[in-house]
C-alpha positions as CSV (number, residue, x, y, z in Angstrom):
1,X,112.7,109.1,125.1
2,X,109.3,108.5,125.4
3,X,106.8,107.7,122.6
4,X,103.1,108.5,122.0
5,X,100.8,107.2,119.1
6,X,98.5,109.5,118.1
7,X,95.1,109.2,116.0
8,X,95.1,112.8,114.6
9,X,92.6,112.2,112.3
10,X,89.3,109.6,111.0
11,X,88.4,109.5,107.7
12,X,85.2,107.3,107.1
13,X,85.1,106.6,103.0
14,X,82.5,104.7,102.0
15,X,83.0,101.8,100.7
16,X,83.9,99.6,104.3
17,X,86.0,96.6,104.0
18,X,86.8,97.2,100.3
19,X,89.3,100.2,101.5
20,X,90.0,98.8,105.3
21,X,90.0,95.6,105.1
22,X,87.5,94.8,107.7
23,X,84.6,97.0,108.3
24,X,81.2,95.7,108.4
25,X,79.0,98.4,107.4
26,X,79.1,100.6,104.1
27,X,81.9,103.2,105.8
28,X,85.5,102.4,106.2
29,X,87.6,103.8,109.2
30,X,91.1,105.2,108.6
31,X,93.1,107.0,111.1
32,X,96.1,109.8,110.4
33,X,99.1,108.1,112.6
34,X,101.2,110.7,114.1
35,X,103.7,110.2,116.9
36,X,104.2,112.7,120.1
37,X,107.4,111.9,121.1
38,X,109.2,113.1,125.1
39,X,112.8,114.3,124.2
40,X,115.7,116.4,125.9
41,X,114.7,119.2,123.0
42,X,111.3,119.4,124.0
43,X,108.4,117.1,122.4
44,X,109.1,116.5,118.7
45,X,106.0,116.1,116.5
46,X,105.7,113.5,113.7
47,X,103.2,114.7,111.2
48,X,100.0,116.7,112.9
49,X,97.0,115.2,111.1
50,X,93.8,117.9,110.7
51,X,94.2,120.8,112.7
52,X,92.3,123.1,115.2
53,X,91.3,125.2,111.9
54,X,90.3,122.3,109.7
55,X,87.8,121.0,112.5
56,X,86.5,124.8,112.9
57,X,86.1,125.9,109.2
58,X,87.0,122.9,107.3
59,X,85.6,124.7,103.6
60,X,88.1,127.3,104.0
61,X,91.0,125.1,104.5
62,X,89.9,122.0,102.7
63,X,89.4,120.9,99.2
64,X,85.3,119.6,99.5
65,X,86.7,116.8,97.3
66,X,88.5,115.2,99.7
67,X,86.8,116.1,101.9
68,X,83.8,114.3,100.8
69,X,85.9,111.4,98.8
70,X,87.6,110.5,102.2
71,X,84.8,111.3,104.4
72,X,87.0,113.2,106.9
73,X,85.5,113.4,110.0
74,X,85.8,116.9,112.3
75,X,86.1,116.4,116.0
76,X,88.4,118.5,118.4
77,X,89.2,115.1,120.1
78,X,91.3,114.1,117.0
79,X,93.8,117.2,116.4
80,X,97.2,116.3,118.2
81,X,96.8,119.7,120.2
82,X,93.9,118.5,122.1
83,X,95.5,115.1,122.2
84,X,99.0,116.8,123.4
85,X,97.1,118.8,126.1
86,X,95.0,115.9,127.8
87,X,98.9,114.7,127.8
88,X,99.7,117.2,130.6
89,X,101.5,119.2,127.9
90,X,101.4,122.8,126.4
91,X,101.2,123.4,122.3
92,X,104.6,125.5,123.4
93,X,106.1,122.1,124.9
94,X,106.0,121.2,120.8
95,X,109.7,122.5,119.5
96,X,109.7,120.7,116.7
97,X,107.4,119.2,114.0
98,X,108.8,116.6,111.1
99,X,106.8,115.9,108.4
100,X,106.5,112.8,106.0
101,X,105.0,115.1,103.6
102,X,102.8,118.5,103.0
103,X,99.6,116.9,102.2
104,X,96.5,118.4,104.1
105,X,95.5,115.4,106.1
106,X,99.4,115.1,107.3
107,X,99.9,119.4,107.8
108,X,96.7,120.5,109.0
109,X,97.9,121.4,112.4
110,X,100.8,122.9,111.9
111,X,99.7,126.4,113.2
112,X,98.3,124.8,116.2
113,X,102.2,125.0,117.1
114,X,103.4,128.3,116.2
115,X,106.6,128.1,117.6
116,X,107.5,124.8,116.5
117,X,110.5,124.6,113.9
118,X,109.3,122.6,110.8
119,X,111.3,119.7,109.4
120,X,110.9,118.5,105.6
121,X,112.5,117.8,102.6
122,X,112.9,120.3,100.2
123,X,111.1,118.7,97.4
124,X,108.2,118.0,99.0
125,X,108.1,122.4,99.8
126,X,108.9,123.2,96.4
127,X,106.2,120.7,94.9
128,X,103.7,122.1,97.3
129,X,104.2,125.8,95.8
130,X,104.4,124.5,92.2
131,X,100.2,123.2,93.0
132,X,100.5,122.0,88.9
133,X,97.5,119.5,88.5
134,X,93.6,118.5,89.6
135,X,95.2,116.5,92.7
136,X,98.2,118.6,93.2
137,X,96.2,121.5,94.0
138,X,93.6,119.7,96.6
139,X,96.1,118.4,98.2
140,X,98.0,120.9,99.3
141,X,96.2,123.6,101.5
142,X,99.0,126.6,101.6
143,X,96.3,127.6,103.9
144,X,97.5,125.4,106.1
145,X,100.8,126.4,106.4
146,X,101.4,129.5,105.1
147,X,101.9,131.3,109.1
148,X,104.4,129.0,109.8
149,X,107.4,131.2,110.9
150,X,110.3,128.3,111.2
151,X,111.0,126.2,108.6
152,X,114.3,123.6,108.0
153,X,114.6,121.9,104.8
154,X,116.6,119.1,103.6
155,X,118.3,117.1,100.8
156,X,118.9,113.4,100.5
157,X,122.1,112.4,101.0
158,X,124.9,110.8,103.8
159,X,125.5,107.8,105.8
160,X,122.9,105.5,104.4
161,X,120.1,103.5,106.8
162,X,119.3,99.7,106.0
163,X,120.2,100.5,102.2
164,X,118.0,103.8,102.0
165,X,118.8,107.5,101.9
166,X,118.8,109.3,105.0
167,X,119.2,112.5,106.4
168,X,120.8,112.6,109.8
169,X,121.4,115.4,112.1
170,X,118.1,117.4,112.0
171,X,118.6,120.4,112.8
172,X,118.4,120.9,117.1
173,X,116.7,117.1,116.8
174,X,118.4,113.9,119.1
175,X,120.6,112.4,116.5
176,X,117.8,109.3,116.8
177,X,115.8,111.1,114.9
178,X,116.5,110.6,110.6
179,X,114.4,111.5,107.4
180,X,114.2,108.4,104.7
181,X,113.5,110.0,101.6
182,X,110.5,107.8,99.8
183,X,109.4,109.0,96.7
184,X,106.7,108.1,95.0
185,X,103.0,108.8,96.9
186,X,104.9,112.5,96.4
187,X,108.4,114.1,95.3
188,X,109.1,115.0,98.2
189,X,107.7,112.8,100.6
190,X,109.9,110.9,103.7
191,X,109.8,108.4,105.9
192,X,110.9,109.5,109.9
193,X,113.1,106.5,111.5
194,X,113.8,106.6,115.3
195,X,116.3,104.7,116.9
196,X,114.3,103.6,120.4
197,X,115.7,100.9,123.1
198,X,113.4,98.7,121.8
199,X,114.9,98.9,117.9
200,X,114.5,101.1,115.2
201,X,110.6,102.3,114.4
202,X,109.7,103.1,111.0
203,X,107.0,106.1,110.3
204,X,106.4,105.2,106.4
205,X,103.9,107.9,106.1
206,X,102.0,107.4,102.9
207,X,105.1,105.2,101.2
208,X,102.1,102.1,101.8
209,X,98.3,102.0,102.9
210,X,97.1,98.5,104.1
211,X,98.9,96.5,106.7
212,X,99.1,93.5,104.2
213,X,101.4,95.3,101.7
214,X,104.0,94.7,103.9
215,X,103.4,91.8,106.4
216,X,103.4,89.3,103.6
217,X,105.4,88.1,100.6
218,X,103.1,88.9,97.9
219,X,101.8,92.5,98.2
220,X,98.2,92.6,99.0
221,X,96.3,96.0,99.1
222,X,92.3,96.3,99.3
223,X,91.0,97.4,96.1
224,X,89.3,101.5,97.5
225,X,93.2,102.2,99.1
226,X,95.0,100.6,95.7
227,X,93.0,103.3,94.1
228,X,93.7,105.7,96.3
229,X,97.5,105.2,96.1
230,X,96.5,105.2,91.8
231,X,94.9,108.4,92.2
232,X,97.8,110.1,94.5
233,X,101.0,108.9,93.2
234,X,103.5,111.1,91.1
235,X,106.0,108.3,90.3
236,X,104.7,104.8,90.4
237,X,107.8,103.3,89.7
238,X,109.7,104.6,92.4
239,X,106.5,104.1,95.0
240,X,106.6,100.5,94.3
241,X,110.3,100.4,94.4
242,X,110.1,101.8,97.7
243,X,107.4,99.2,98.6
244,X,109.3,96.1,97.9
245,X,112.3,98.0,99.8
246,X,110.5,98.3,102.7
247,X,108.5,94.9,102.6
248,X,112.1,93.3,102.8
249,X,113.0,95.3,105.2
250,X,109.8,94.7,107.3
251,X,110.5,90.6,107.0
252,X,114.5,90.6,108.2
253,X,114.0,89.8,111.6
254,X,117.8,90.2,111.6
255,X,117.4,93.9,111.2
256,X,115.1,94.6,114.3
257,X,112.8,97.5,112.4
258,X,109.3,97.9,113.3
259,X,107.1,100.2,111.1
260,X,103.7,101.1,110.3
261,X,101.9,103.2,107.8
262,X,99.8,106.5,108.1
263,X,96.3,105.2,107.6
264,X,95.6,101.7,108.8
265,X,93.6,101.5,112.0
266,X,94.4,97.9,112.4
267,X,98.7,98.9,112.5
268,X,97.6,102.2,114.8
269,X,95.8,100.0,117.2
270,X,98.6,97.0,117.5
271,X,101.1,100.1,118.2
272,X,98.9,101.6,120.7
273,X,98.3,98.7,122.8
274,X,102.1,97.8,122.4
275,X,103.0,101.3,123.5
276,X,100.5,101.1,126.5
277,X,102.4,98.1,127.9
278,X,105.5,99.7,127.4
279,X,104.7,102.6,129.3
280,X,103.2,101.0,132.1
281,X,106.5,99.2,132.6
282,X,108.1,102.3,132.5
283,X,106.1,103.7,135.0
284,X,106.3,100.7,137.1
């Protein structure tokens, strides 16, 4: 099993360091973390970031209020298809697709792999169709995803992982593959755990923001992405919950679990570099 990092996505709000954390100038930089990853099924897909369509016609697909808010950013270089192909791979190679959650910067290139079977929770689907709300119905583009042929859904519920919920045995996925349910950012939205030689790696999607919500004691967010998490949340109480779950989990070195958020650049590039060494010994 072979893992990828993936920017599939830059979203450029203004407003610099006071979202990021460390931009100089009066734009931040955020990326959409997505993970390509080389199994005996064929490549498995976790989340896709903007897609082909988005960077072509991004009005049709996109609410302008997001797009402007986060300042999104349309190049071909950053949809996972382009990304995939420079790989040496074909968008067919892509058999499967799981997804933290359905909103557009996460499922924009989901028909970019059209014969990809899609993974999710079923809360997070039903949610999407309900659209009830300002936010609810920007955020979710059924444009995006309304010719996908092969869905699989999922409840919470079996063997837990580290104390959370988990759904094992995806369906036709390696049995290293689960879905943590993480409520809060939305109803329906999930973590994706994978059990790698090198200990279990965490994709907490949209469950936290900033690096420093998680590598620290005290939870520490920039003011522009505490906002952010403000504006997008459904259930606050459960979000934090799942914040402080995770932070502990993050600082027992005893339990050898590695994980990263959707957004950060600074967690994207530390993976990156880390994966690039990796591989090389592979390789080698």
């Amino acid at each position: 099993m072979q893992i990828h990092h993936l920017n599939c996505g830059c979203m450029c709000p203004i407003g610099g360091a006071l979202f990021d954390g460390f931009s100089r100038g009066p734009k931040a930089h955020l990326v959409c973390h997505c993970l390509l990853i080389e199994t005996e099924q064929g490549l498995v897909l976790i989340d896709t970031g903007f897609g082909l369509r988005d960077i072509n016609s991004p009005y049709s697909r996109l609410s302008p209020f997001f797009i402007h808010f986060n300042g999104v950013q349309f190049d071909k270089k950053y949809t996972a298809v382009d990304q995939i192909e420079k790989l040496g791979f074909s968008a067919r190679d892509v058999r499967h697709i799981v997804l933290t959650h359905l909103d557009f910067d996460h499922a924009g290139g989901l028909e970019d792999f059209p014969e990809a079977t899609v993974h999710l929770m079923q809360t997070e689907m039903e949610t999407a169709q309900d659209r009830h709300g300002f936010i609810a119905r920007r955020r979710y583009r059924p444009e995006q995803w309304d010719e996908v042929k092969h869905w699989k859904y999922y409840s919470a519920g079996g063997e837990p992982w580290f104390g959370f919920e988990a759904v094992r045995n995806l369906d036709g996925l390696p049995p290293e593959i689960l879905l943590i349910p993480l409520v809060g950012h939305t109803r329906g939205h999930a973590g994706i755990a994978i059990d790698t030689p090198e200990g279990w790696l965490l994709h907490a999607g949209d469950a936290y923001f900033y690096r420093h919500e998680m590598d620290s004691a005290k939870r520490r967010c920039t003011p522009g992405l505490r906002a952010y998490q403000w504006m997008m949340e459904v259930d606050r109480q459960a979000r934090l919950l799942n914040q402080d779950r995770l932070r502990a989990l993050s600082s027992d070195r005893n339990k050898d679990v590695r994980l990263f958020c959707s957004h950060d650049a600074v967690e994207f590039k530390a993976f990156t570099d880390q994966s690039s060494v990796q591989n090389e010994k592979v390789h080698h």
